[in-house]
N, C-alpha and C positions, 0 to 999 in steps of 0.2 A: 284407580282401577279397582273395581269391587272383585271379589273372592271371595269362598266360602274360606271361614276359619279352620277347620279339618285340613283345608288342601292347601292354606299358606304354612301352616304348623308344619308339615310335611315338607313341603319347600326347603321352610328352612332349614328343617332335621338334615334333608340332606345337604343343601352349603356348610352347614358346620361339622359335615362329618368329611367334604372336600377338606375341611382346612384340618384336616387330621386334627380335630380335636382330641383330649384326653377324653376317656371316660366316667371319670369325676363329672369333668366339664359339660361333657352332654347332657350328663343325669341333673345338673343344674337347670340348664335350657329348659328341657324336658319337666320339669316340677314347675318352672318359673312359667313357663306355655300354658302348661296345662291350666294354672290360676286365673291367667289369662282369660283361657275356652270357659271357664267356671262363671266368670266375670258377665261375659260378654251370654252367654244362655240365662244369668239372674237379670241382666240388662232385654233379654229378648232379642240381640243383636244375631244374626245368622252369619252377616259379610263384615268382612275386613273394610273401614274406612277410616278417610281421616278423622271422620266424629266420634267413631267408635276409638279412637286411640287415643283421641283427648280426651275421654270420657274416660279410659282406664288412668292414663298419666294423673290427671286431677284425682281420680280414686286413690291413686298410689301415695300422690303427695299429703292428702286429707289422712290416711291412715296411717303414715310417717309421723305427722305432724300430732296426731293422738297418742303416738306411743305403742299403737300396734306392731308396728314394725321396727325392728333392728336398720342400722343404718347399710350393712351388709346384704339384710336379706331386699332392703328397697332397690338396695344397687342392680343388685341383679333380676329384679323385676322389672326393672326401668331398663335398664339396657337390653334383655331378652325382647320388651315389647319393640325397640328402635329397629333390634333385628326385624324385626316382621315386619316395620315399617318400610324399610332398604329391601328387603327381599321382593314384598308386594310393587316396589317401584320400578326397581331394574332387575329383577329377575336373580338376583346373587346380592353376597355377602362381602364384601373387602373388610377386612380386618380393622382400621384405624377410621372407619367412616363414623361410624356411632361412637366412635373414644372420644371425640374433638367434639366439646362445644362451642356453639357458636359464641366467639369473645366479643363479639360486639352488644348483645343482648345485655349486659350491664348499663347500656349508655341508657338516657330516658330520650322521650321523644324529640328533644330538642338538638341533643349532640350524636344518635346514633344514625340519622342519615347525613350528618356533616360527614362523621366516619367512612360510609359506603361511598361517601361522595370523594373525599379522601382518598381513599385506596384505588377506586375507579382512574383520577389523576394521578394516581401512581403508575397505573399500567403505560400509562401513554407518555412517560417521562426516559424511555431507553435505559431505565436501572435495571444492575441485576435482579432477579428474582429475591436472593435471599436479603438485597439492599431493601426492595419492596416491603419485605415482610418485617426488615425489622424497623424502618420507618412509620408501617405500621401500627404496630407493637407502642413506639413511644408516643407514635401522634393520638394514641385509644387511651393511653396515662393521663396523658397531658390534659386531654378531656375529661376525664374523670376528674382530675383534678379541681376543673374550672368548674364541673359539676355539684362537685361535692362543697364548694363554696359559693351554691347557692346562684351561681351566673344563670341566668334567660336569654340576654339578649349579646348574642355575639360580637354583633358589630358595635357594640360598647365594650370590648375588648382593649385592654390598656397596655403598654408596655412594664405595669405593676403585676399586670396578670401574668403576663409572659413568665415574669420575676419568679410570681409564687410559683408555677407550675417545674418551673426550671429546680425549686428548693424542694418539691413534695418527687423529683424523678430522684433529684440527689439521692435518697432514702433510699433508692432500690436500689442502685447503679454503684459500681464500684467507680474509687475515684479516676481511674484508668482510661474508664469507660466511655466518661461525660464527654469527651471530646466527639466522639461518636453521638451520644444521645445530642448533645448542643446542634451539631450537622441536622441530626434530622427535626428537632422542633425549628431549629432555621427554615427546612421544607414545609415541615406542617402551616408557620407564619406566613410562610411565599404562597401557600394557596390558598389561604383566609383571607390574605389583602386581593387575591386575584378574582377569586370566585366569591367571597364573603363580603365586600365589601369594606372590609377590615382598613385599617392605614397604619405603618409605624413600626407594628409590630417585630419585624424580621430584625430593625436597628435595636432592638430590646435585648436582642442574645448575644452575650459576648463570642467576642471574638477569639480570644485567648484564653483555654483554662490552664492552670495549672496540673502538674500530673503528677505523681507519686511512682516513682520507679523505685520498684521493688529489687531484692540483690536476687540475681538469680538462685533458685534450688537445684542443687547436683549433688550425684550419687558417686562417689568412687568404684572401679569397678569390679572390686568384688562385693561390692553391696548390688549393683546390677545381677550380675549371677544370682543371686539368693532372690533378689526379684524372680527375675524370669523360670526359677525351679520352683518358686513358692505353691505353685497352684498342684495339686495332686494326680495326677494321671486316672485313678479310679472314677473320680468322681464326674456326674454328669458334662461340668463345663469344665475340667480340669485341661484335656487336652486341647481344646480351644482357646480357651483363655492364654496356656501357653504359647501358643503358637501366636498368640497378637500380641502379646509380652515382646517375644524374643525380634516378632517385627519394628516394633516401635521401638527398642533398644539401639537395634542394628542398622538401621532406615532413619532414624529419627521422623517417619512420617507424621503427621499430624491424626489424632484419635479418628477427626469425622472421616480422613481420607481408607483407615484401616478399616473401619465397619463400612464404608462406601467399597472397599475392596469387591472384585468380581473375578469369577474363574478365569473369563480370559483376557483379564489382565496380566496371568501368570503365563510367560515364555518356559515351559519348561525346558524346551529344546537347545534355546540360547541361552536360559538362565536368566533371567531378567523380568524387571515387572514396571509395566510401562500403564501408564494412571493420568487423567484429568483432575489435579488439585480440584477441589471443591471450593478454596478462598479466592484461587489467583484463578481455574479456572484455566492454566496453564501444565503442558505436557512433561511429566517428571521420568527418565527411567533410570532404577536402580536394578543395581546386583543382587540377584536373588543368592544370597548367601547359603552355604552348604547344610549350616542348624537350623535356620529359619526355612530353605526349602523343609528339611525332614520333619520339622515340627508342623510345619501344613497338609504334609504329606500325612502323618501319622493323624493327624485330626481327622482329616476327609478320608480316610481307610477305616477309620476306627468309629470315633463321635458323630461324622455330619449327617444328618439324617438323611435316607435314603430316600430315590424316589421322586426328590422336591423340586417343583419348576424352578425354582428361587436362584436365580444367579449371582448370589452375594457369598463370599469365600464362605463367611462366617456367619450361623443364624443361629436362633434361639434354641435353646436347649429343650422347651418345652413348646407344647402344638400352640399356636400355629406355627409352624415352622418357616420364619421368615427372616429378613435381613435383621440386624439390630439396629434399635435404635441411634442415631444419630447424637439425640443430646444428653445421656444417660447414660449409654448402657456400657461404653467404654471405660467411662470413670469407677462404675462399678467392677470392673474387670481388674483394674489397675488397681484400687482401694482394698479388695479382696485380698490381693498380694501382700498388699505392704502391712496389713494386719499380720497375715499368715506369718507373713516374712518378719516381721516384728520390726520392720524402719519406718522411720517417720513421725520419729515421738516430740519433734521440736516442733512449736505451734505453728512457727512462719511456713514448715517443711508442708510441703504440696502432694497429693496422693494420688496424681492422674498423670499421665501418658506425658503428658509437658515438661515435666520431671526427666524420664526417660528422653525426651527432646533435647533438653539442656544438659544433661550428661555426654551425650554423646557430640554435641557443638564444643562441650570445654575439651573432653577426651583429644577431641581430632585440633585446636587448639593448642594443648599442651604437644603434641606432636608436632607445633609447628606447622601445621598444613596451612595453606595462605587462606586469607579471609574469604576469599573470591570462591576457593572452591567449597569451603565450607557453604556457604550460602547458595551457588548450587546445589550441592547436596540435600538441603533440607525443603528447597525449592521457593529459595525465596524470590520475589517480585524485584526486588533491590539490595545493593551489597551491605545497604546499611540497615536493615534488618537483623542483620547476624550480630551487629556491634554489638548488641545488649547483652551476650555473651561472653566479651569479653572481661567484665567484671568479675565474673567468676574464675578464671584464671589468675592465681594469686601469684603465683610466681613471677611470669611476666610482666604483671601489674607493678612488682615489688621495682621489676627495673626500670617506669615508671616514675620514680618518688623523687623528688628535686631535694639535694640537704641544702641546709641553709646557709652555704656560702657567700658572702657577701649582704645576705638581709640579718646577719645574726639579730638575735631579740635584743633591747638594748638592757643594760643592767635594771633589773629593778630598784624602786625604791625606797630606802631606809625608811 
């Protein structure tokens, strides 16, 4: 859709003044636009199109690529113009549209519509969504992979390729993890041999990996306390932060579920907070505890920003005022702390919410609580989920230990 530049400038001034931008942040837009209008009047261009935007983007990256430009000042040229591309199409601004690029644009022309074709037979395979994505994710590696060694022709694909690909994921993937990653290039194989013509492939990936179980990390509980008071009341995210502190102490919920938190999830009346796990996807409801109530309370009286359609307990401290991040922005929360707090100085020692997870599994453990209710409690899918906590319970473990009655060692010898 054509538009005069003036009146999409405008447009977007105000979506981004919707998303209660700061006012740093306008006056960014606002310089970055204006460059823009500068551009496109030496260009002789009057309306907004898509020519006219690839004609700026190339200008951007040609004068990046000279040295004109700082790598900051490109950013926000580049992404100021994306706005006016999103505004110009649908008429508004969502926040994380222009942040996401396209991750398939790395493949060449040879493996990035296998991808689209990929992902397309992923919708129609009944996976969850976030299974989708992160099958995804490995099956775009695995290609690169095969890419970046030079491969053309697919259906010459070998169970040696499979090999390397499998060795170049290892490198990203913790060892924990490949059990997972090995599942899903099993998928990626099963639709290479179905739609690619491929053959053999899928018998290429093992069956069995082995896996590296870690000893769990826990905190005694007064080192918990110093957590959870670490964060400062004054400060912008001080009373937020604590209040997701003291949930994940006391709940042992899982990070994504605590930023997936929403208002009316919270029973105040009953007391209680009743949530769809985001992993199992299954209905959890906990005691909304008498600290952890107050400490929600006093954030959304005090900190949460007013005003905001945003039904997530907990959002950003700075405009746009929205849920937090899912894959980040919790560990930031909990990392903050343990600085402040000064724990955590052992290298194996963990500085995210999982921590607080396993604290609270040995805590209620050392109490004796039976394993069955433990594992509900933290909403597990299976009772043997919770087992891995048991290692950390030394005491119990101690009774445990077999002496060596009847195998004594035999003498050594002279």
């Amino acid at each position: 859709m054509k538009i005069p530049i003036g009146e999409l400038i405008a447009k977007s001034d105000t979506e981004m003044i919707r998303l209660n931008q700061a006012p740093s942040t306008l006056m960014q837009y606002r310089r970055a636009w204006h460059r823009f209008e500068v551009f496109c009047s030496e260009e002789g261009i009057t309306e907004f199109t898509d020519e006219a935007l690839a004609s700026y983007l190339k200008f951007l990256a040609t004068e990046r690529g000279e040295g004109r430009f700082k790598e900051w000042k490109y950013k926000v040229l580049h992404k100021s113009a994306l706005v006016l591309s999103e505004v110009n199409q649908t008429g508004t601004y969502q926040w994380k549209i222009s942040k996401n690029a396209a991750p398939n644009d790395a493949l060449n022309d040879v493996f990035h519509p296998v991808q689209e074709h990929f992902e397309a037979w992923l919708t129609h395979q009944c996976l969850a969504q976030d299974t989708q994505d992160l099958y995804a994710t490995v099956g775009r590696r695995a290609l690169a992979s095969w890419q970046g060694r030079g491969i053309t022709d697919l259906g010459a694909l070998t169970g040696s390729d499979v090999a390397s690909a499998l060795v170049s994921l290892a490198e990203s993937y913790q060892p924990g993890s490949m059990r997972t990653v090995l599942s899903a290039v099993r998928v990626l194989c099963r639709f290479l041999e179905e739609a690619g013509g491929c053959s053999g492939l899928s018998r290429a990936v093992p069956r069995i990996v082995s896996r590296r179980v870690k000893h769990v990390s826990v905190l005694p509980a007064e080192m918990v306390e110093m957590l959870t008071n670490a964060p400062v009341p004054g400060k912008a995210t001080g009373r937020r932060d604590r209040a997701m502190l003291l949930l994940g102490a006391r709940t042992g919920l899982r990070p994504v579920d605590i930023v997936a938190l929403r208002l009316k999830d919270i029973d105040w009346r009953q007391g209680q907070i009743t949530l769809a796990q985001h992993k199992t996807d299954a209905v959890l409801i906990l005691p909304l505890l008498a600290d952890v109530g107050e400490a929600i309370v006093d954030y959304l009286l005090h900190d949460r920003p007013a005003g905001v359609n945003d039904e997530h307990v907990f959002l950003r401290a700075k405009a746009p005022y929205v849920g937090l991040s899912p894959s980040g922005s919790a560990y930031e929360v909990s990392a903050r702390a343990f600085v402040r707090a000064g724990i955590g100085s052992q290298p194996d020692m963990g500085h995210g919410f999982r921590v607080l997870r396993a604290s609270l599994a040995t805590r209620m453990l050392e109490g004796d609580t039976p394993l069955p209710v433990i594992s509900g409690a933290l909403g597990h899918r299976d009772i043997s989920a919770a087992k891995h906590y048991l290692t950390a319970d030394e005491e119990h473990m101690r009774a445990c230990c077999l002496d060596f009655a009847g195998i004594e060692p035999r003498r050594a010898l002279s």
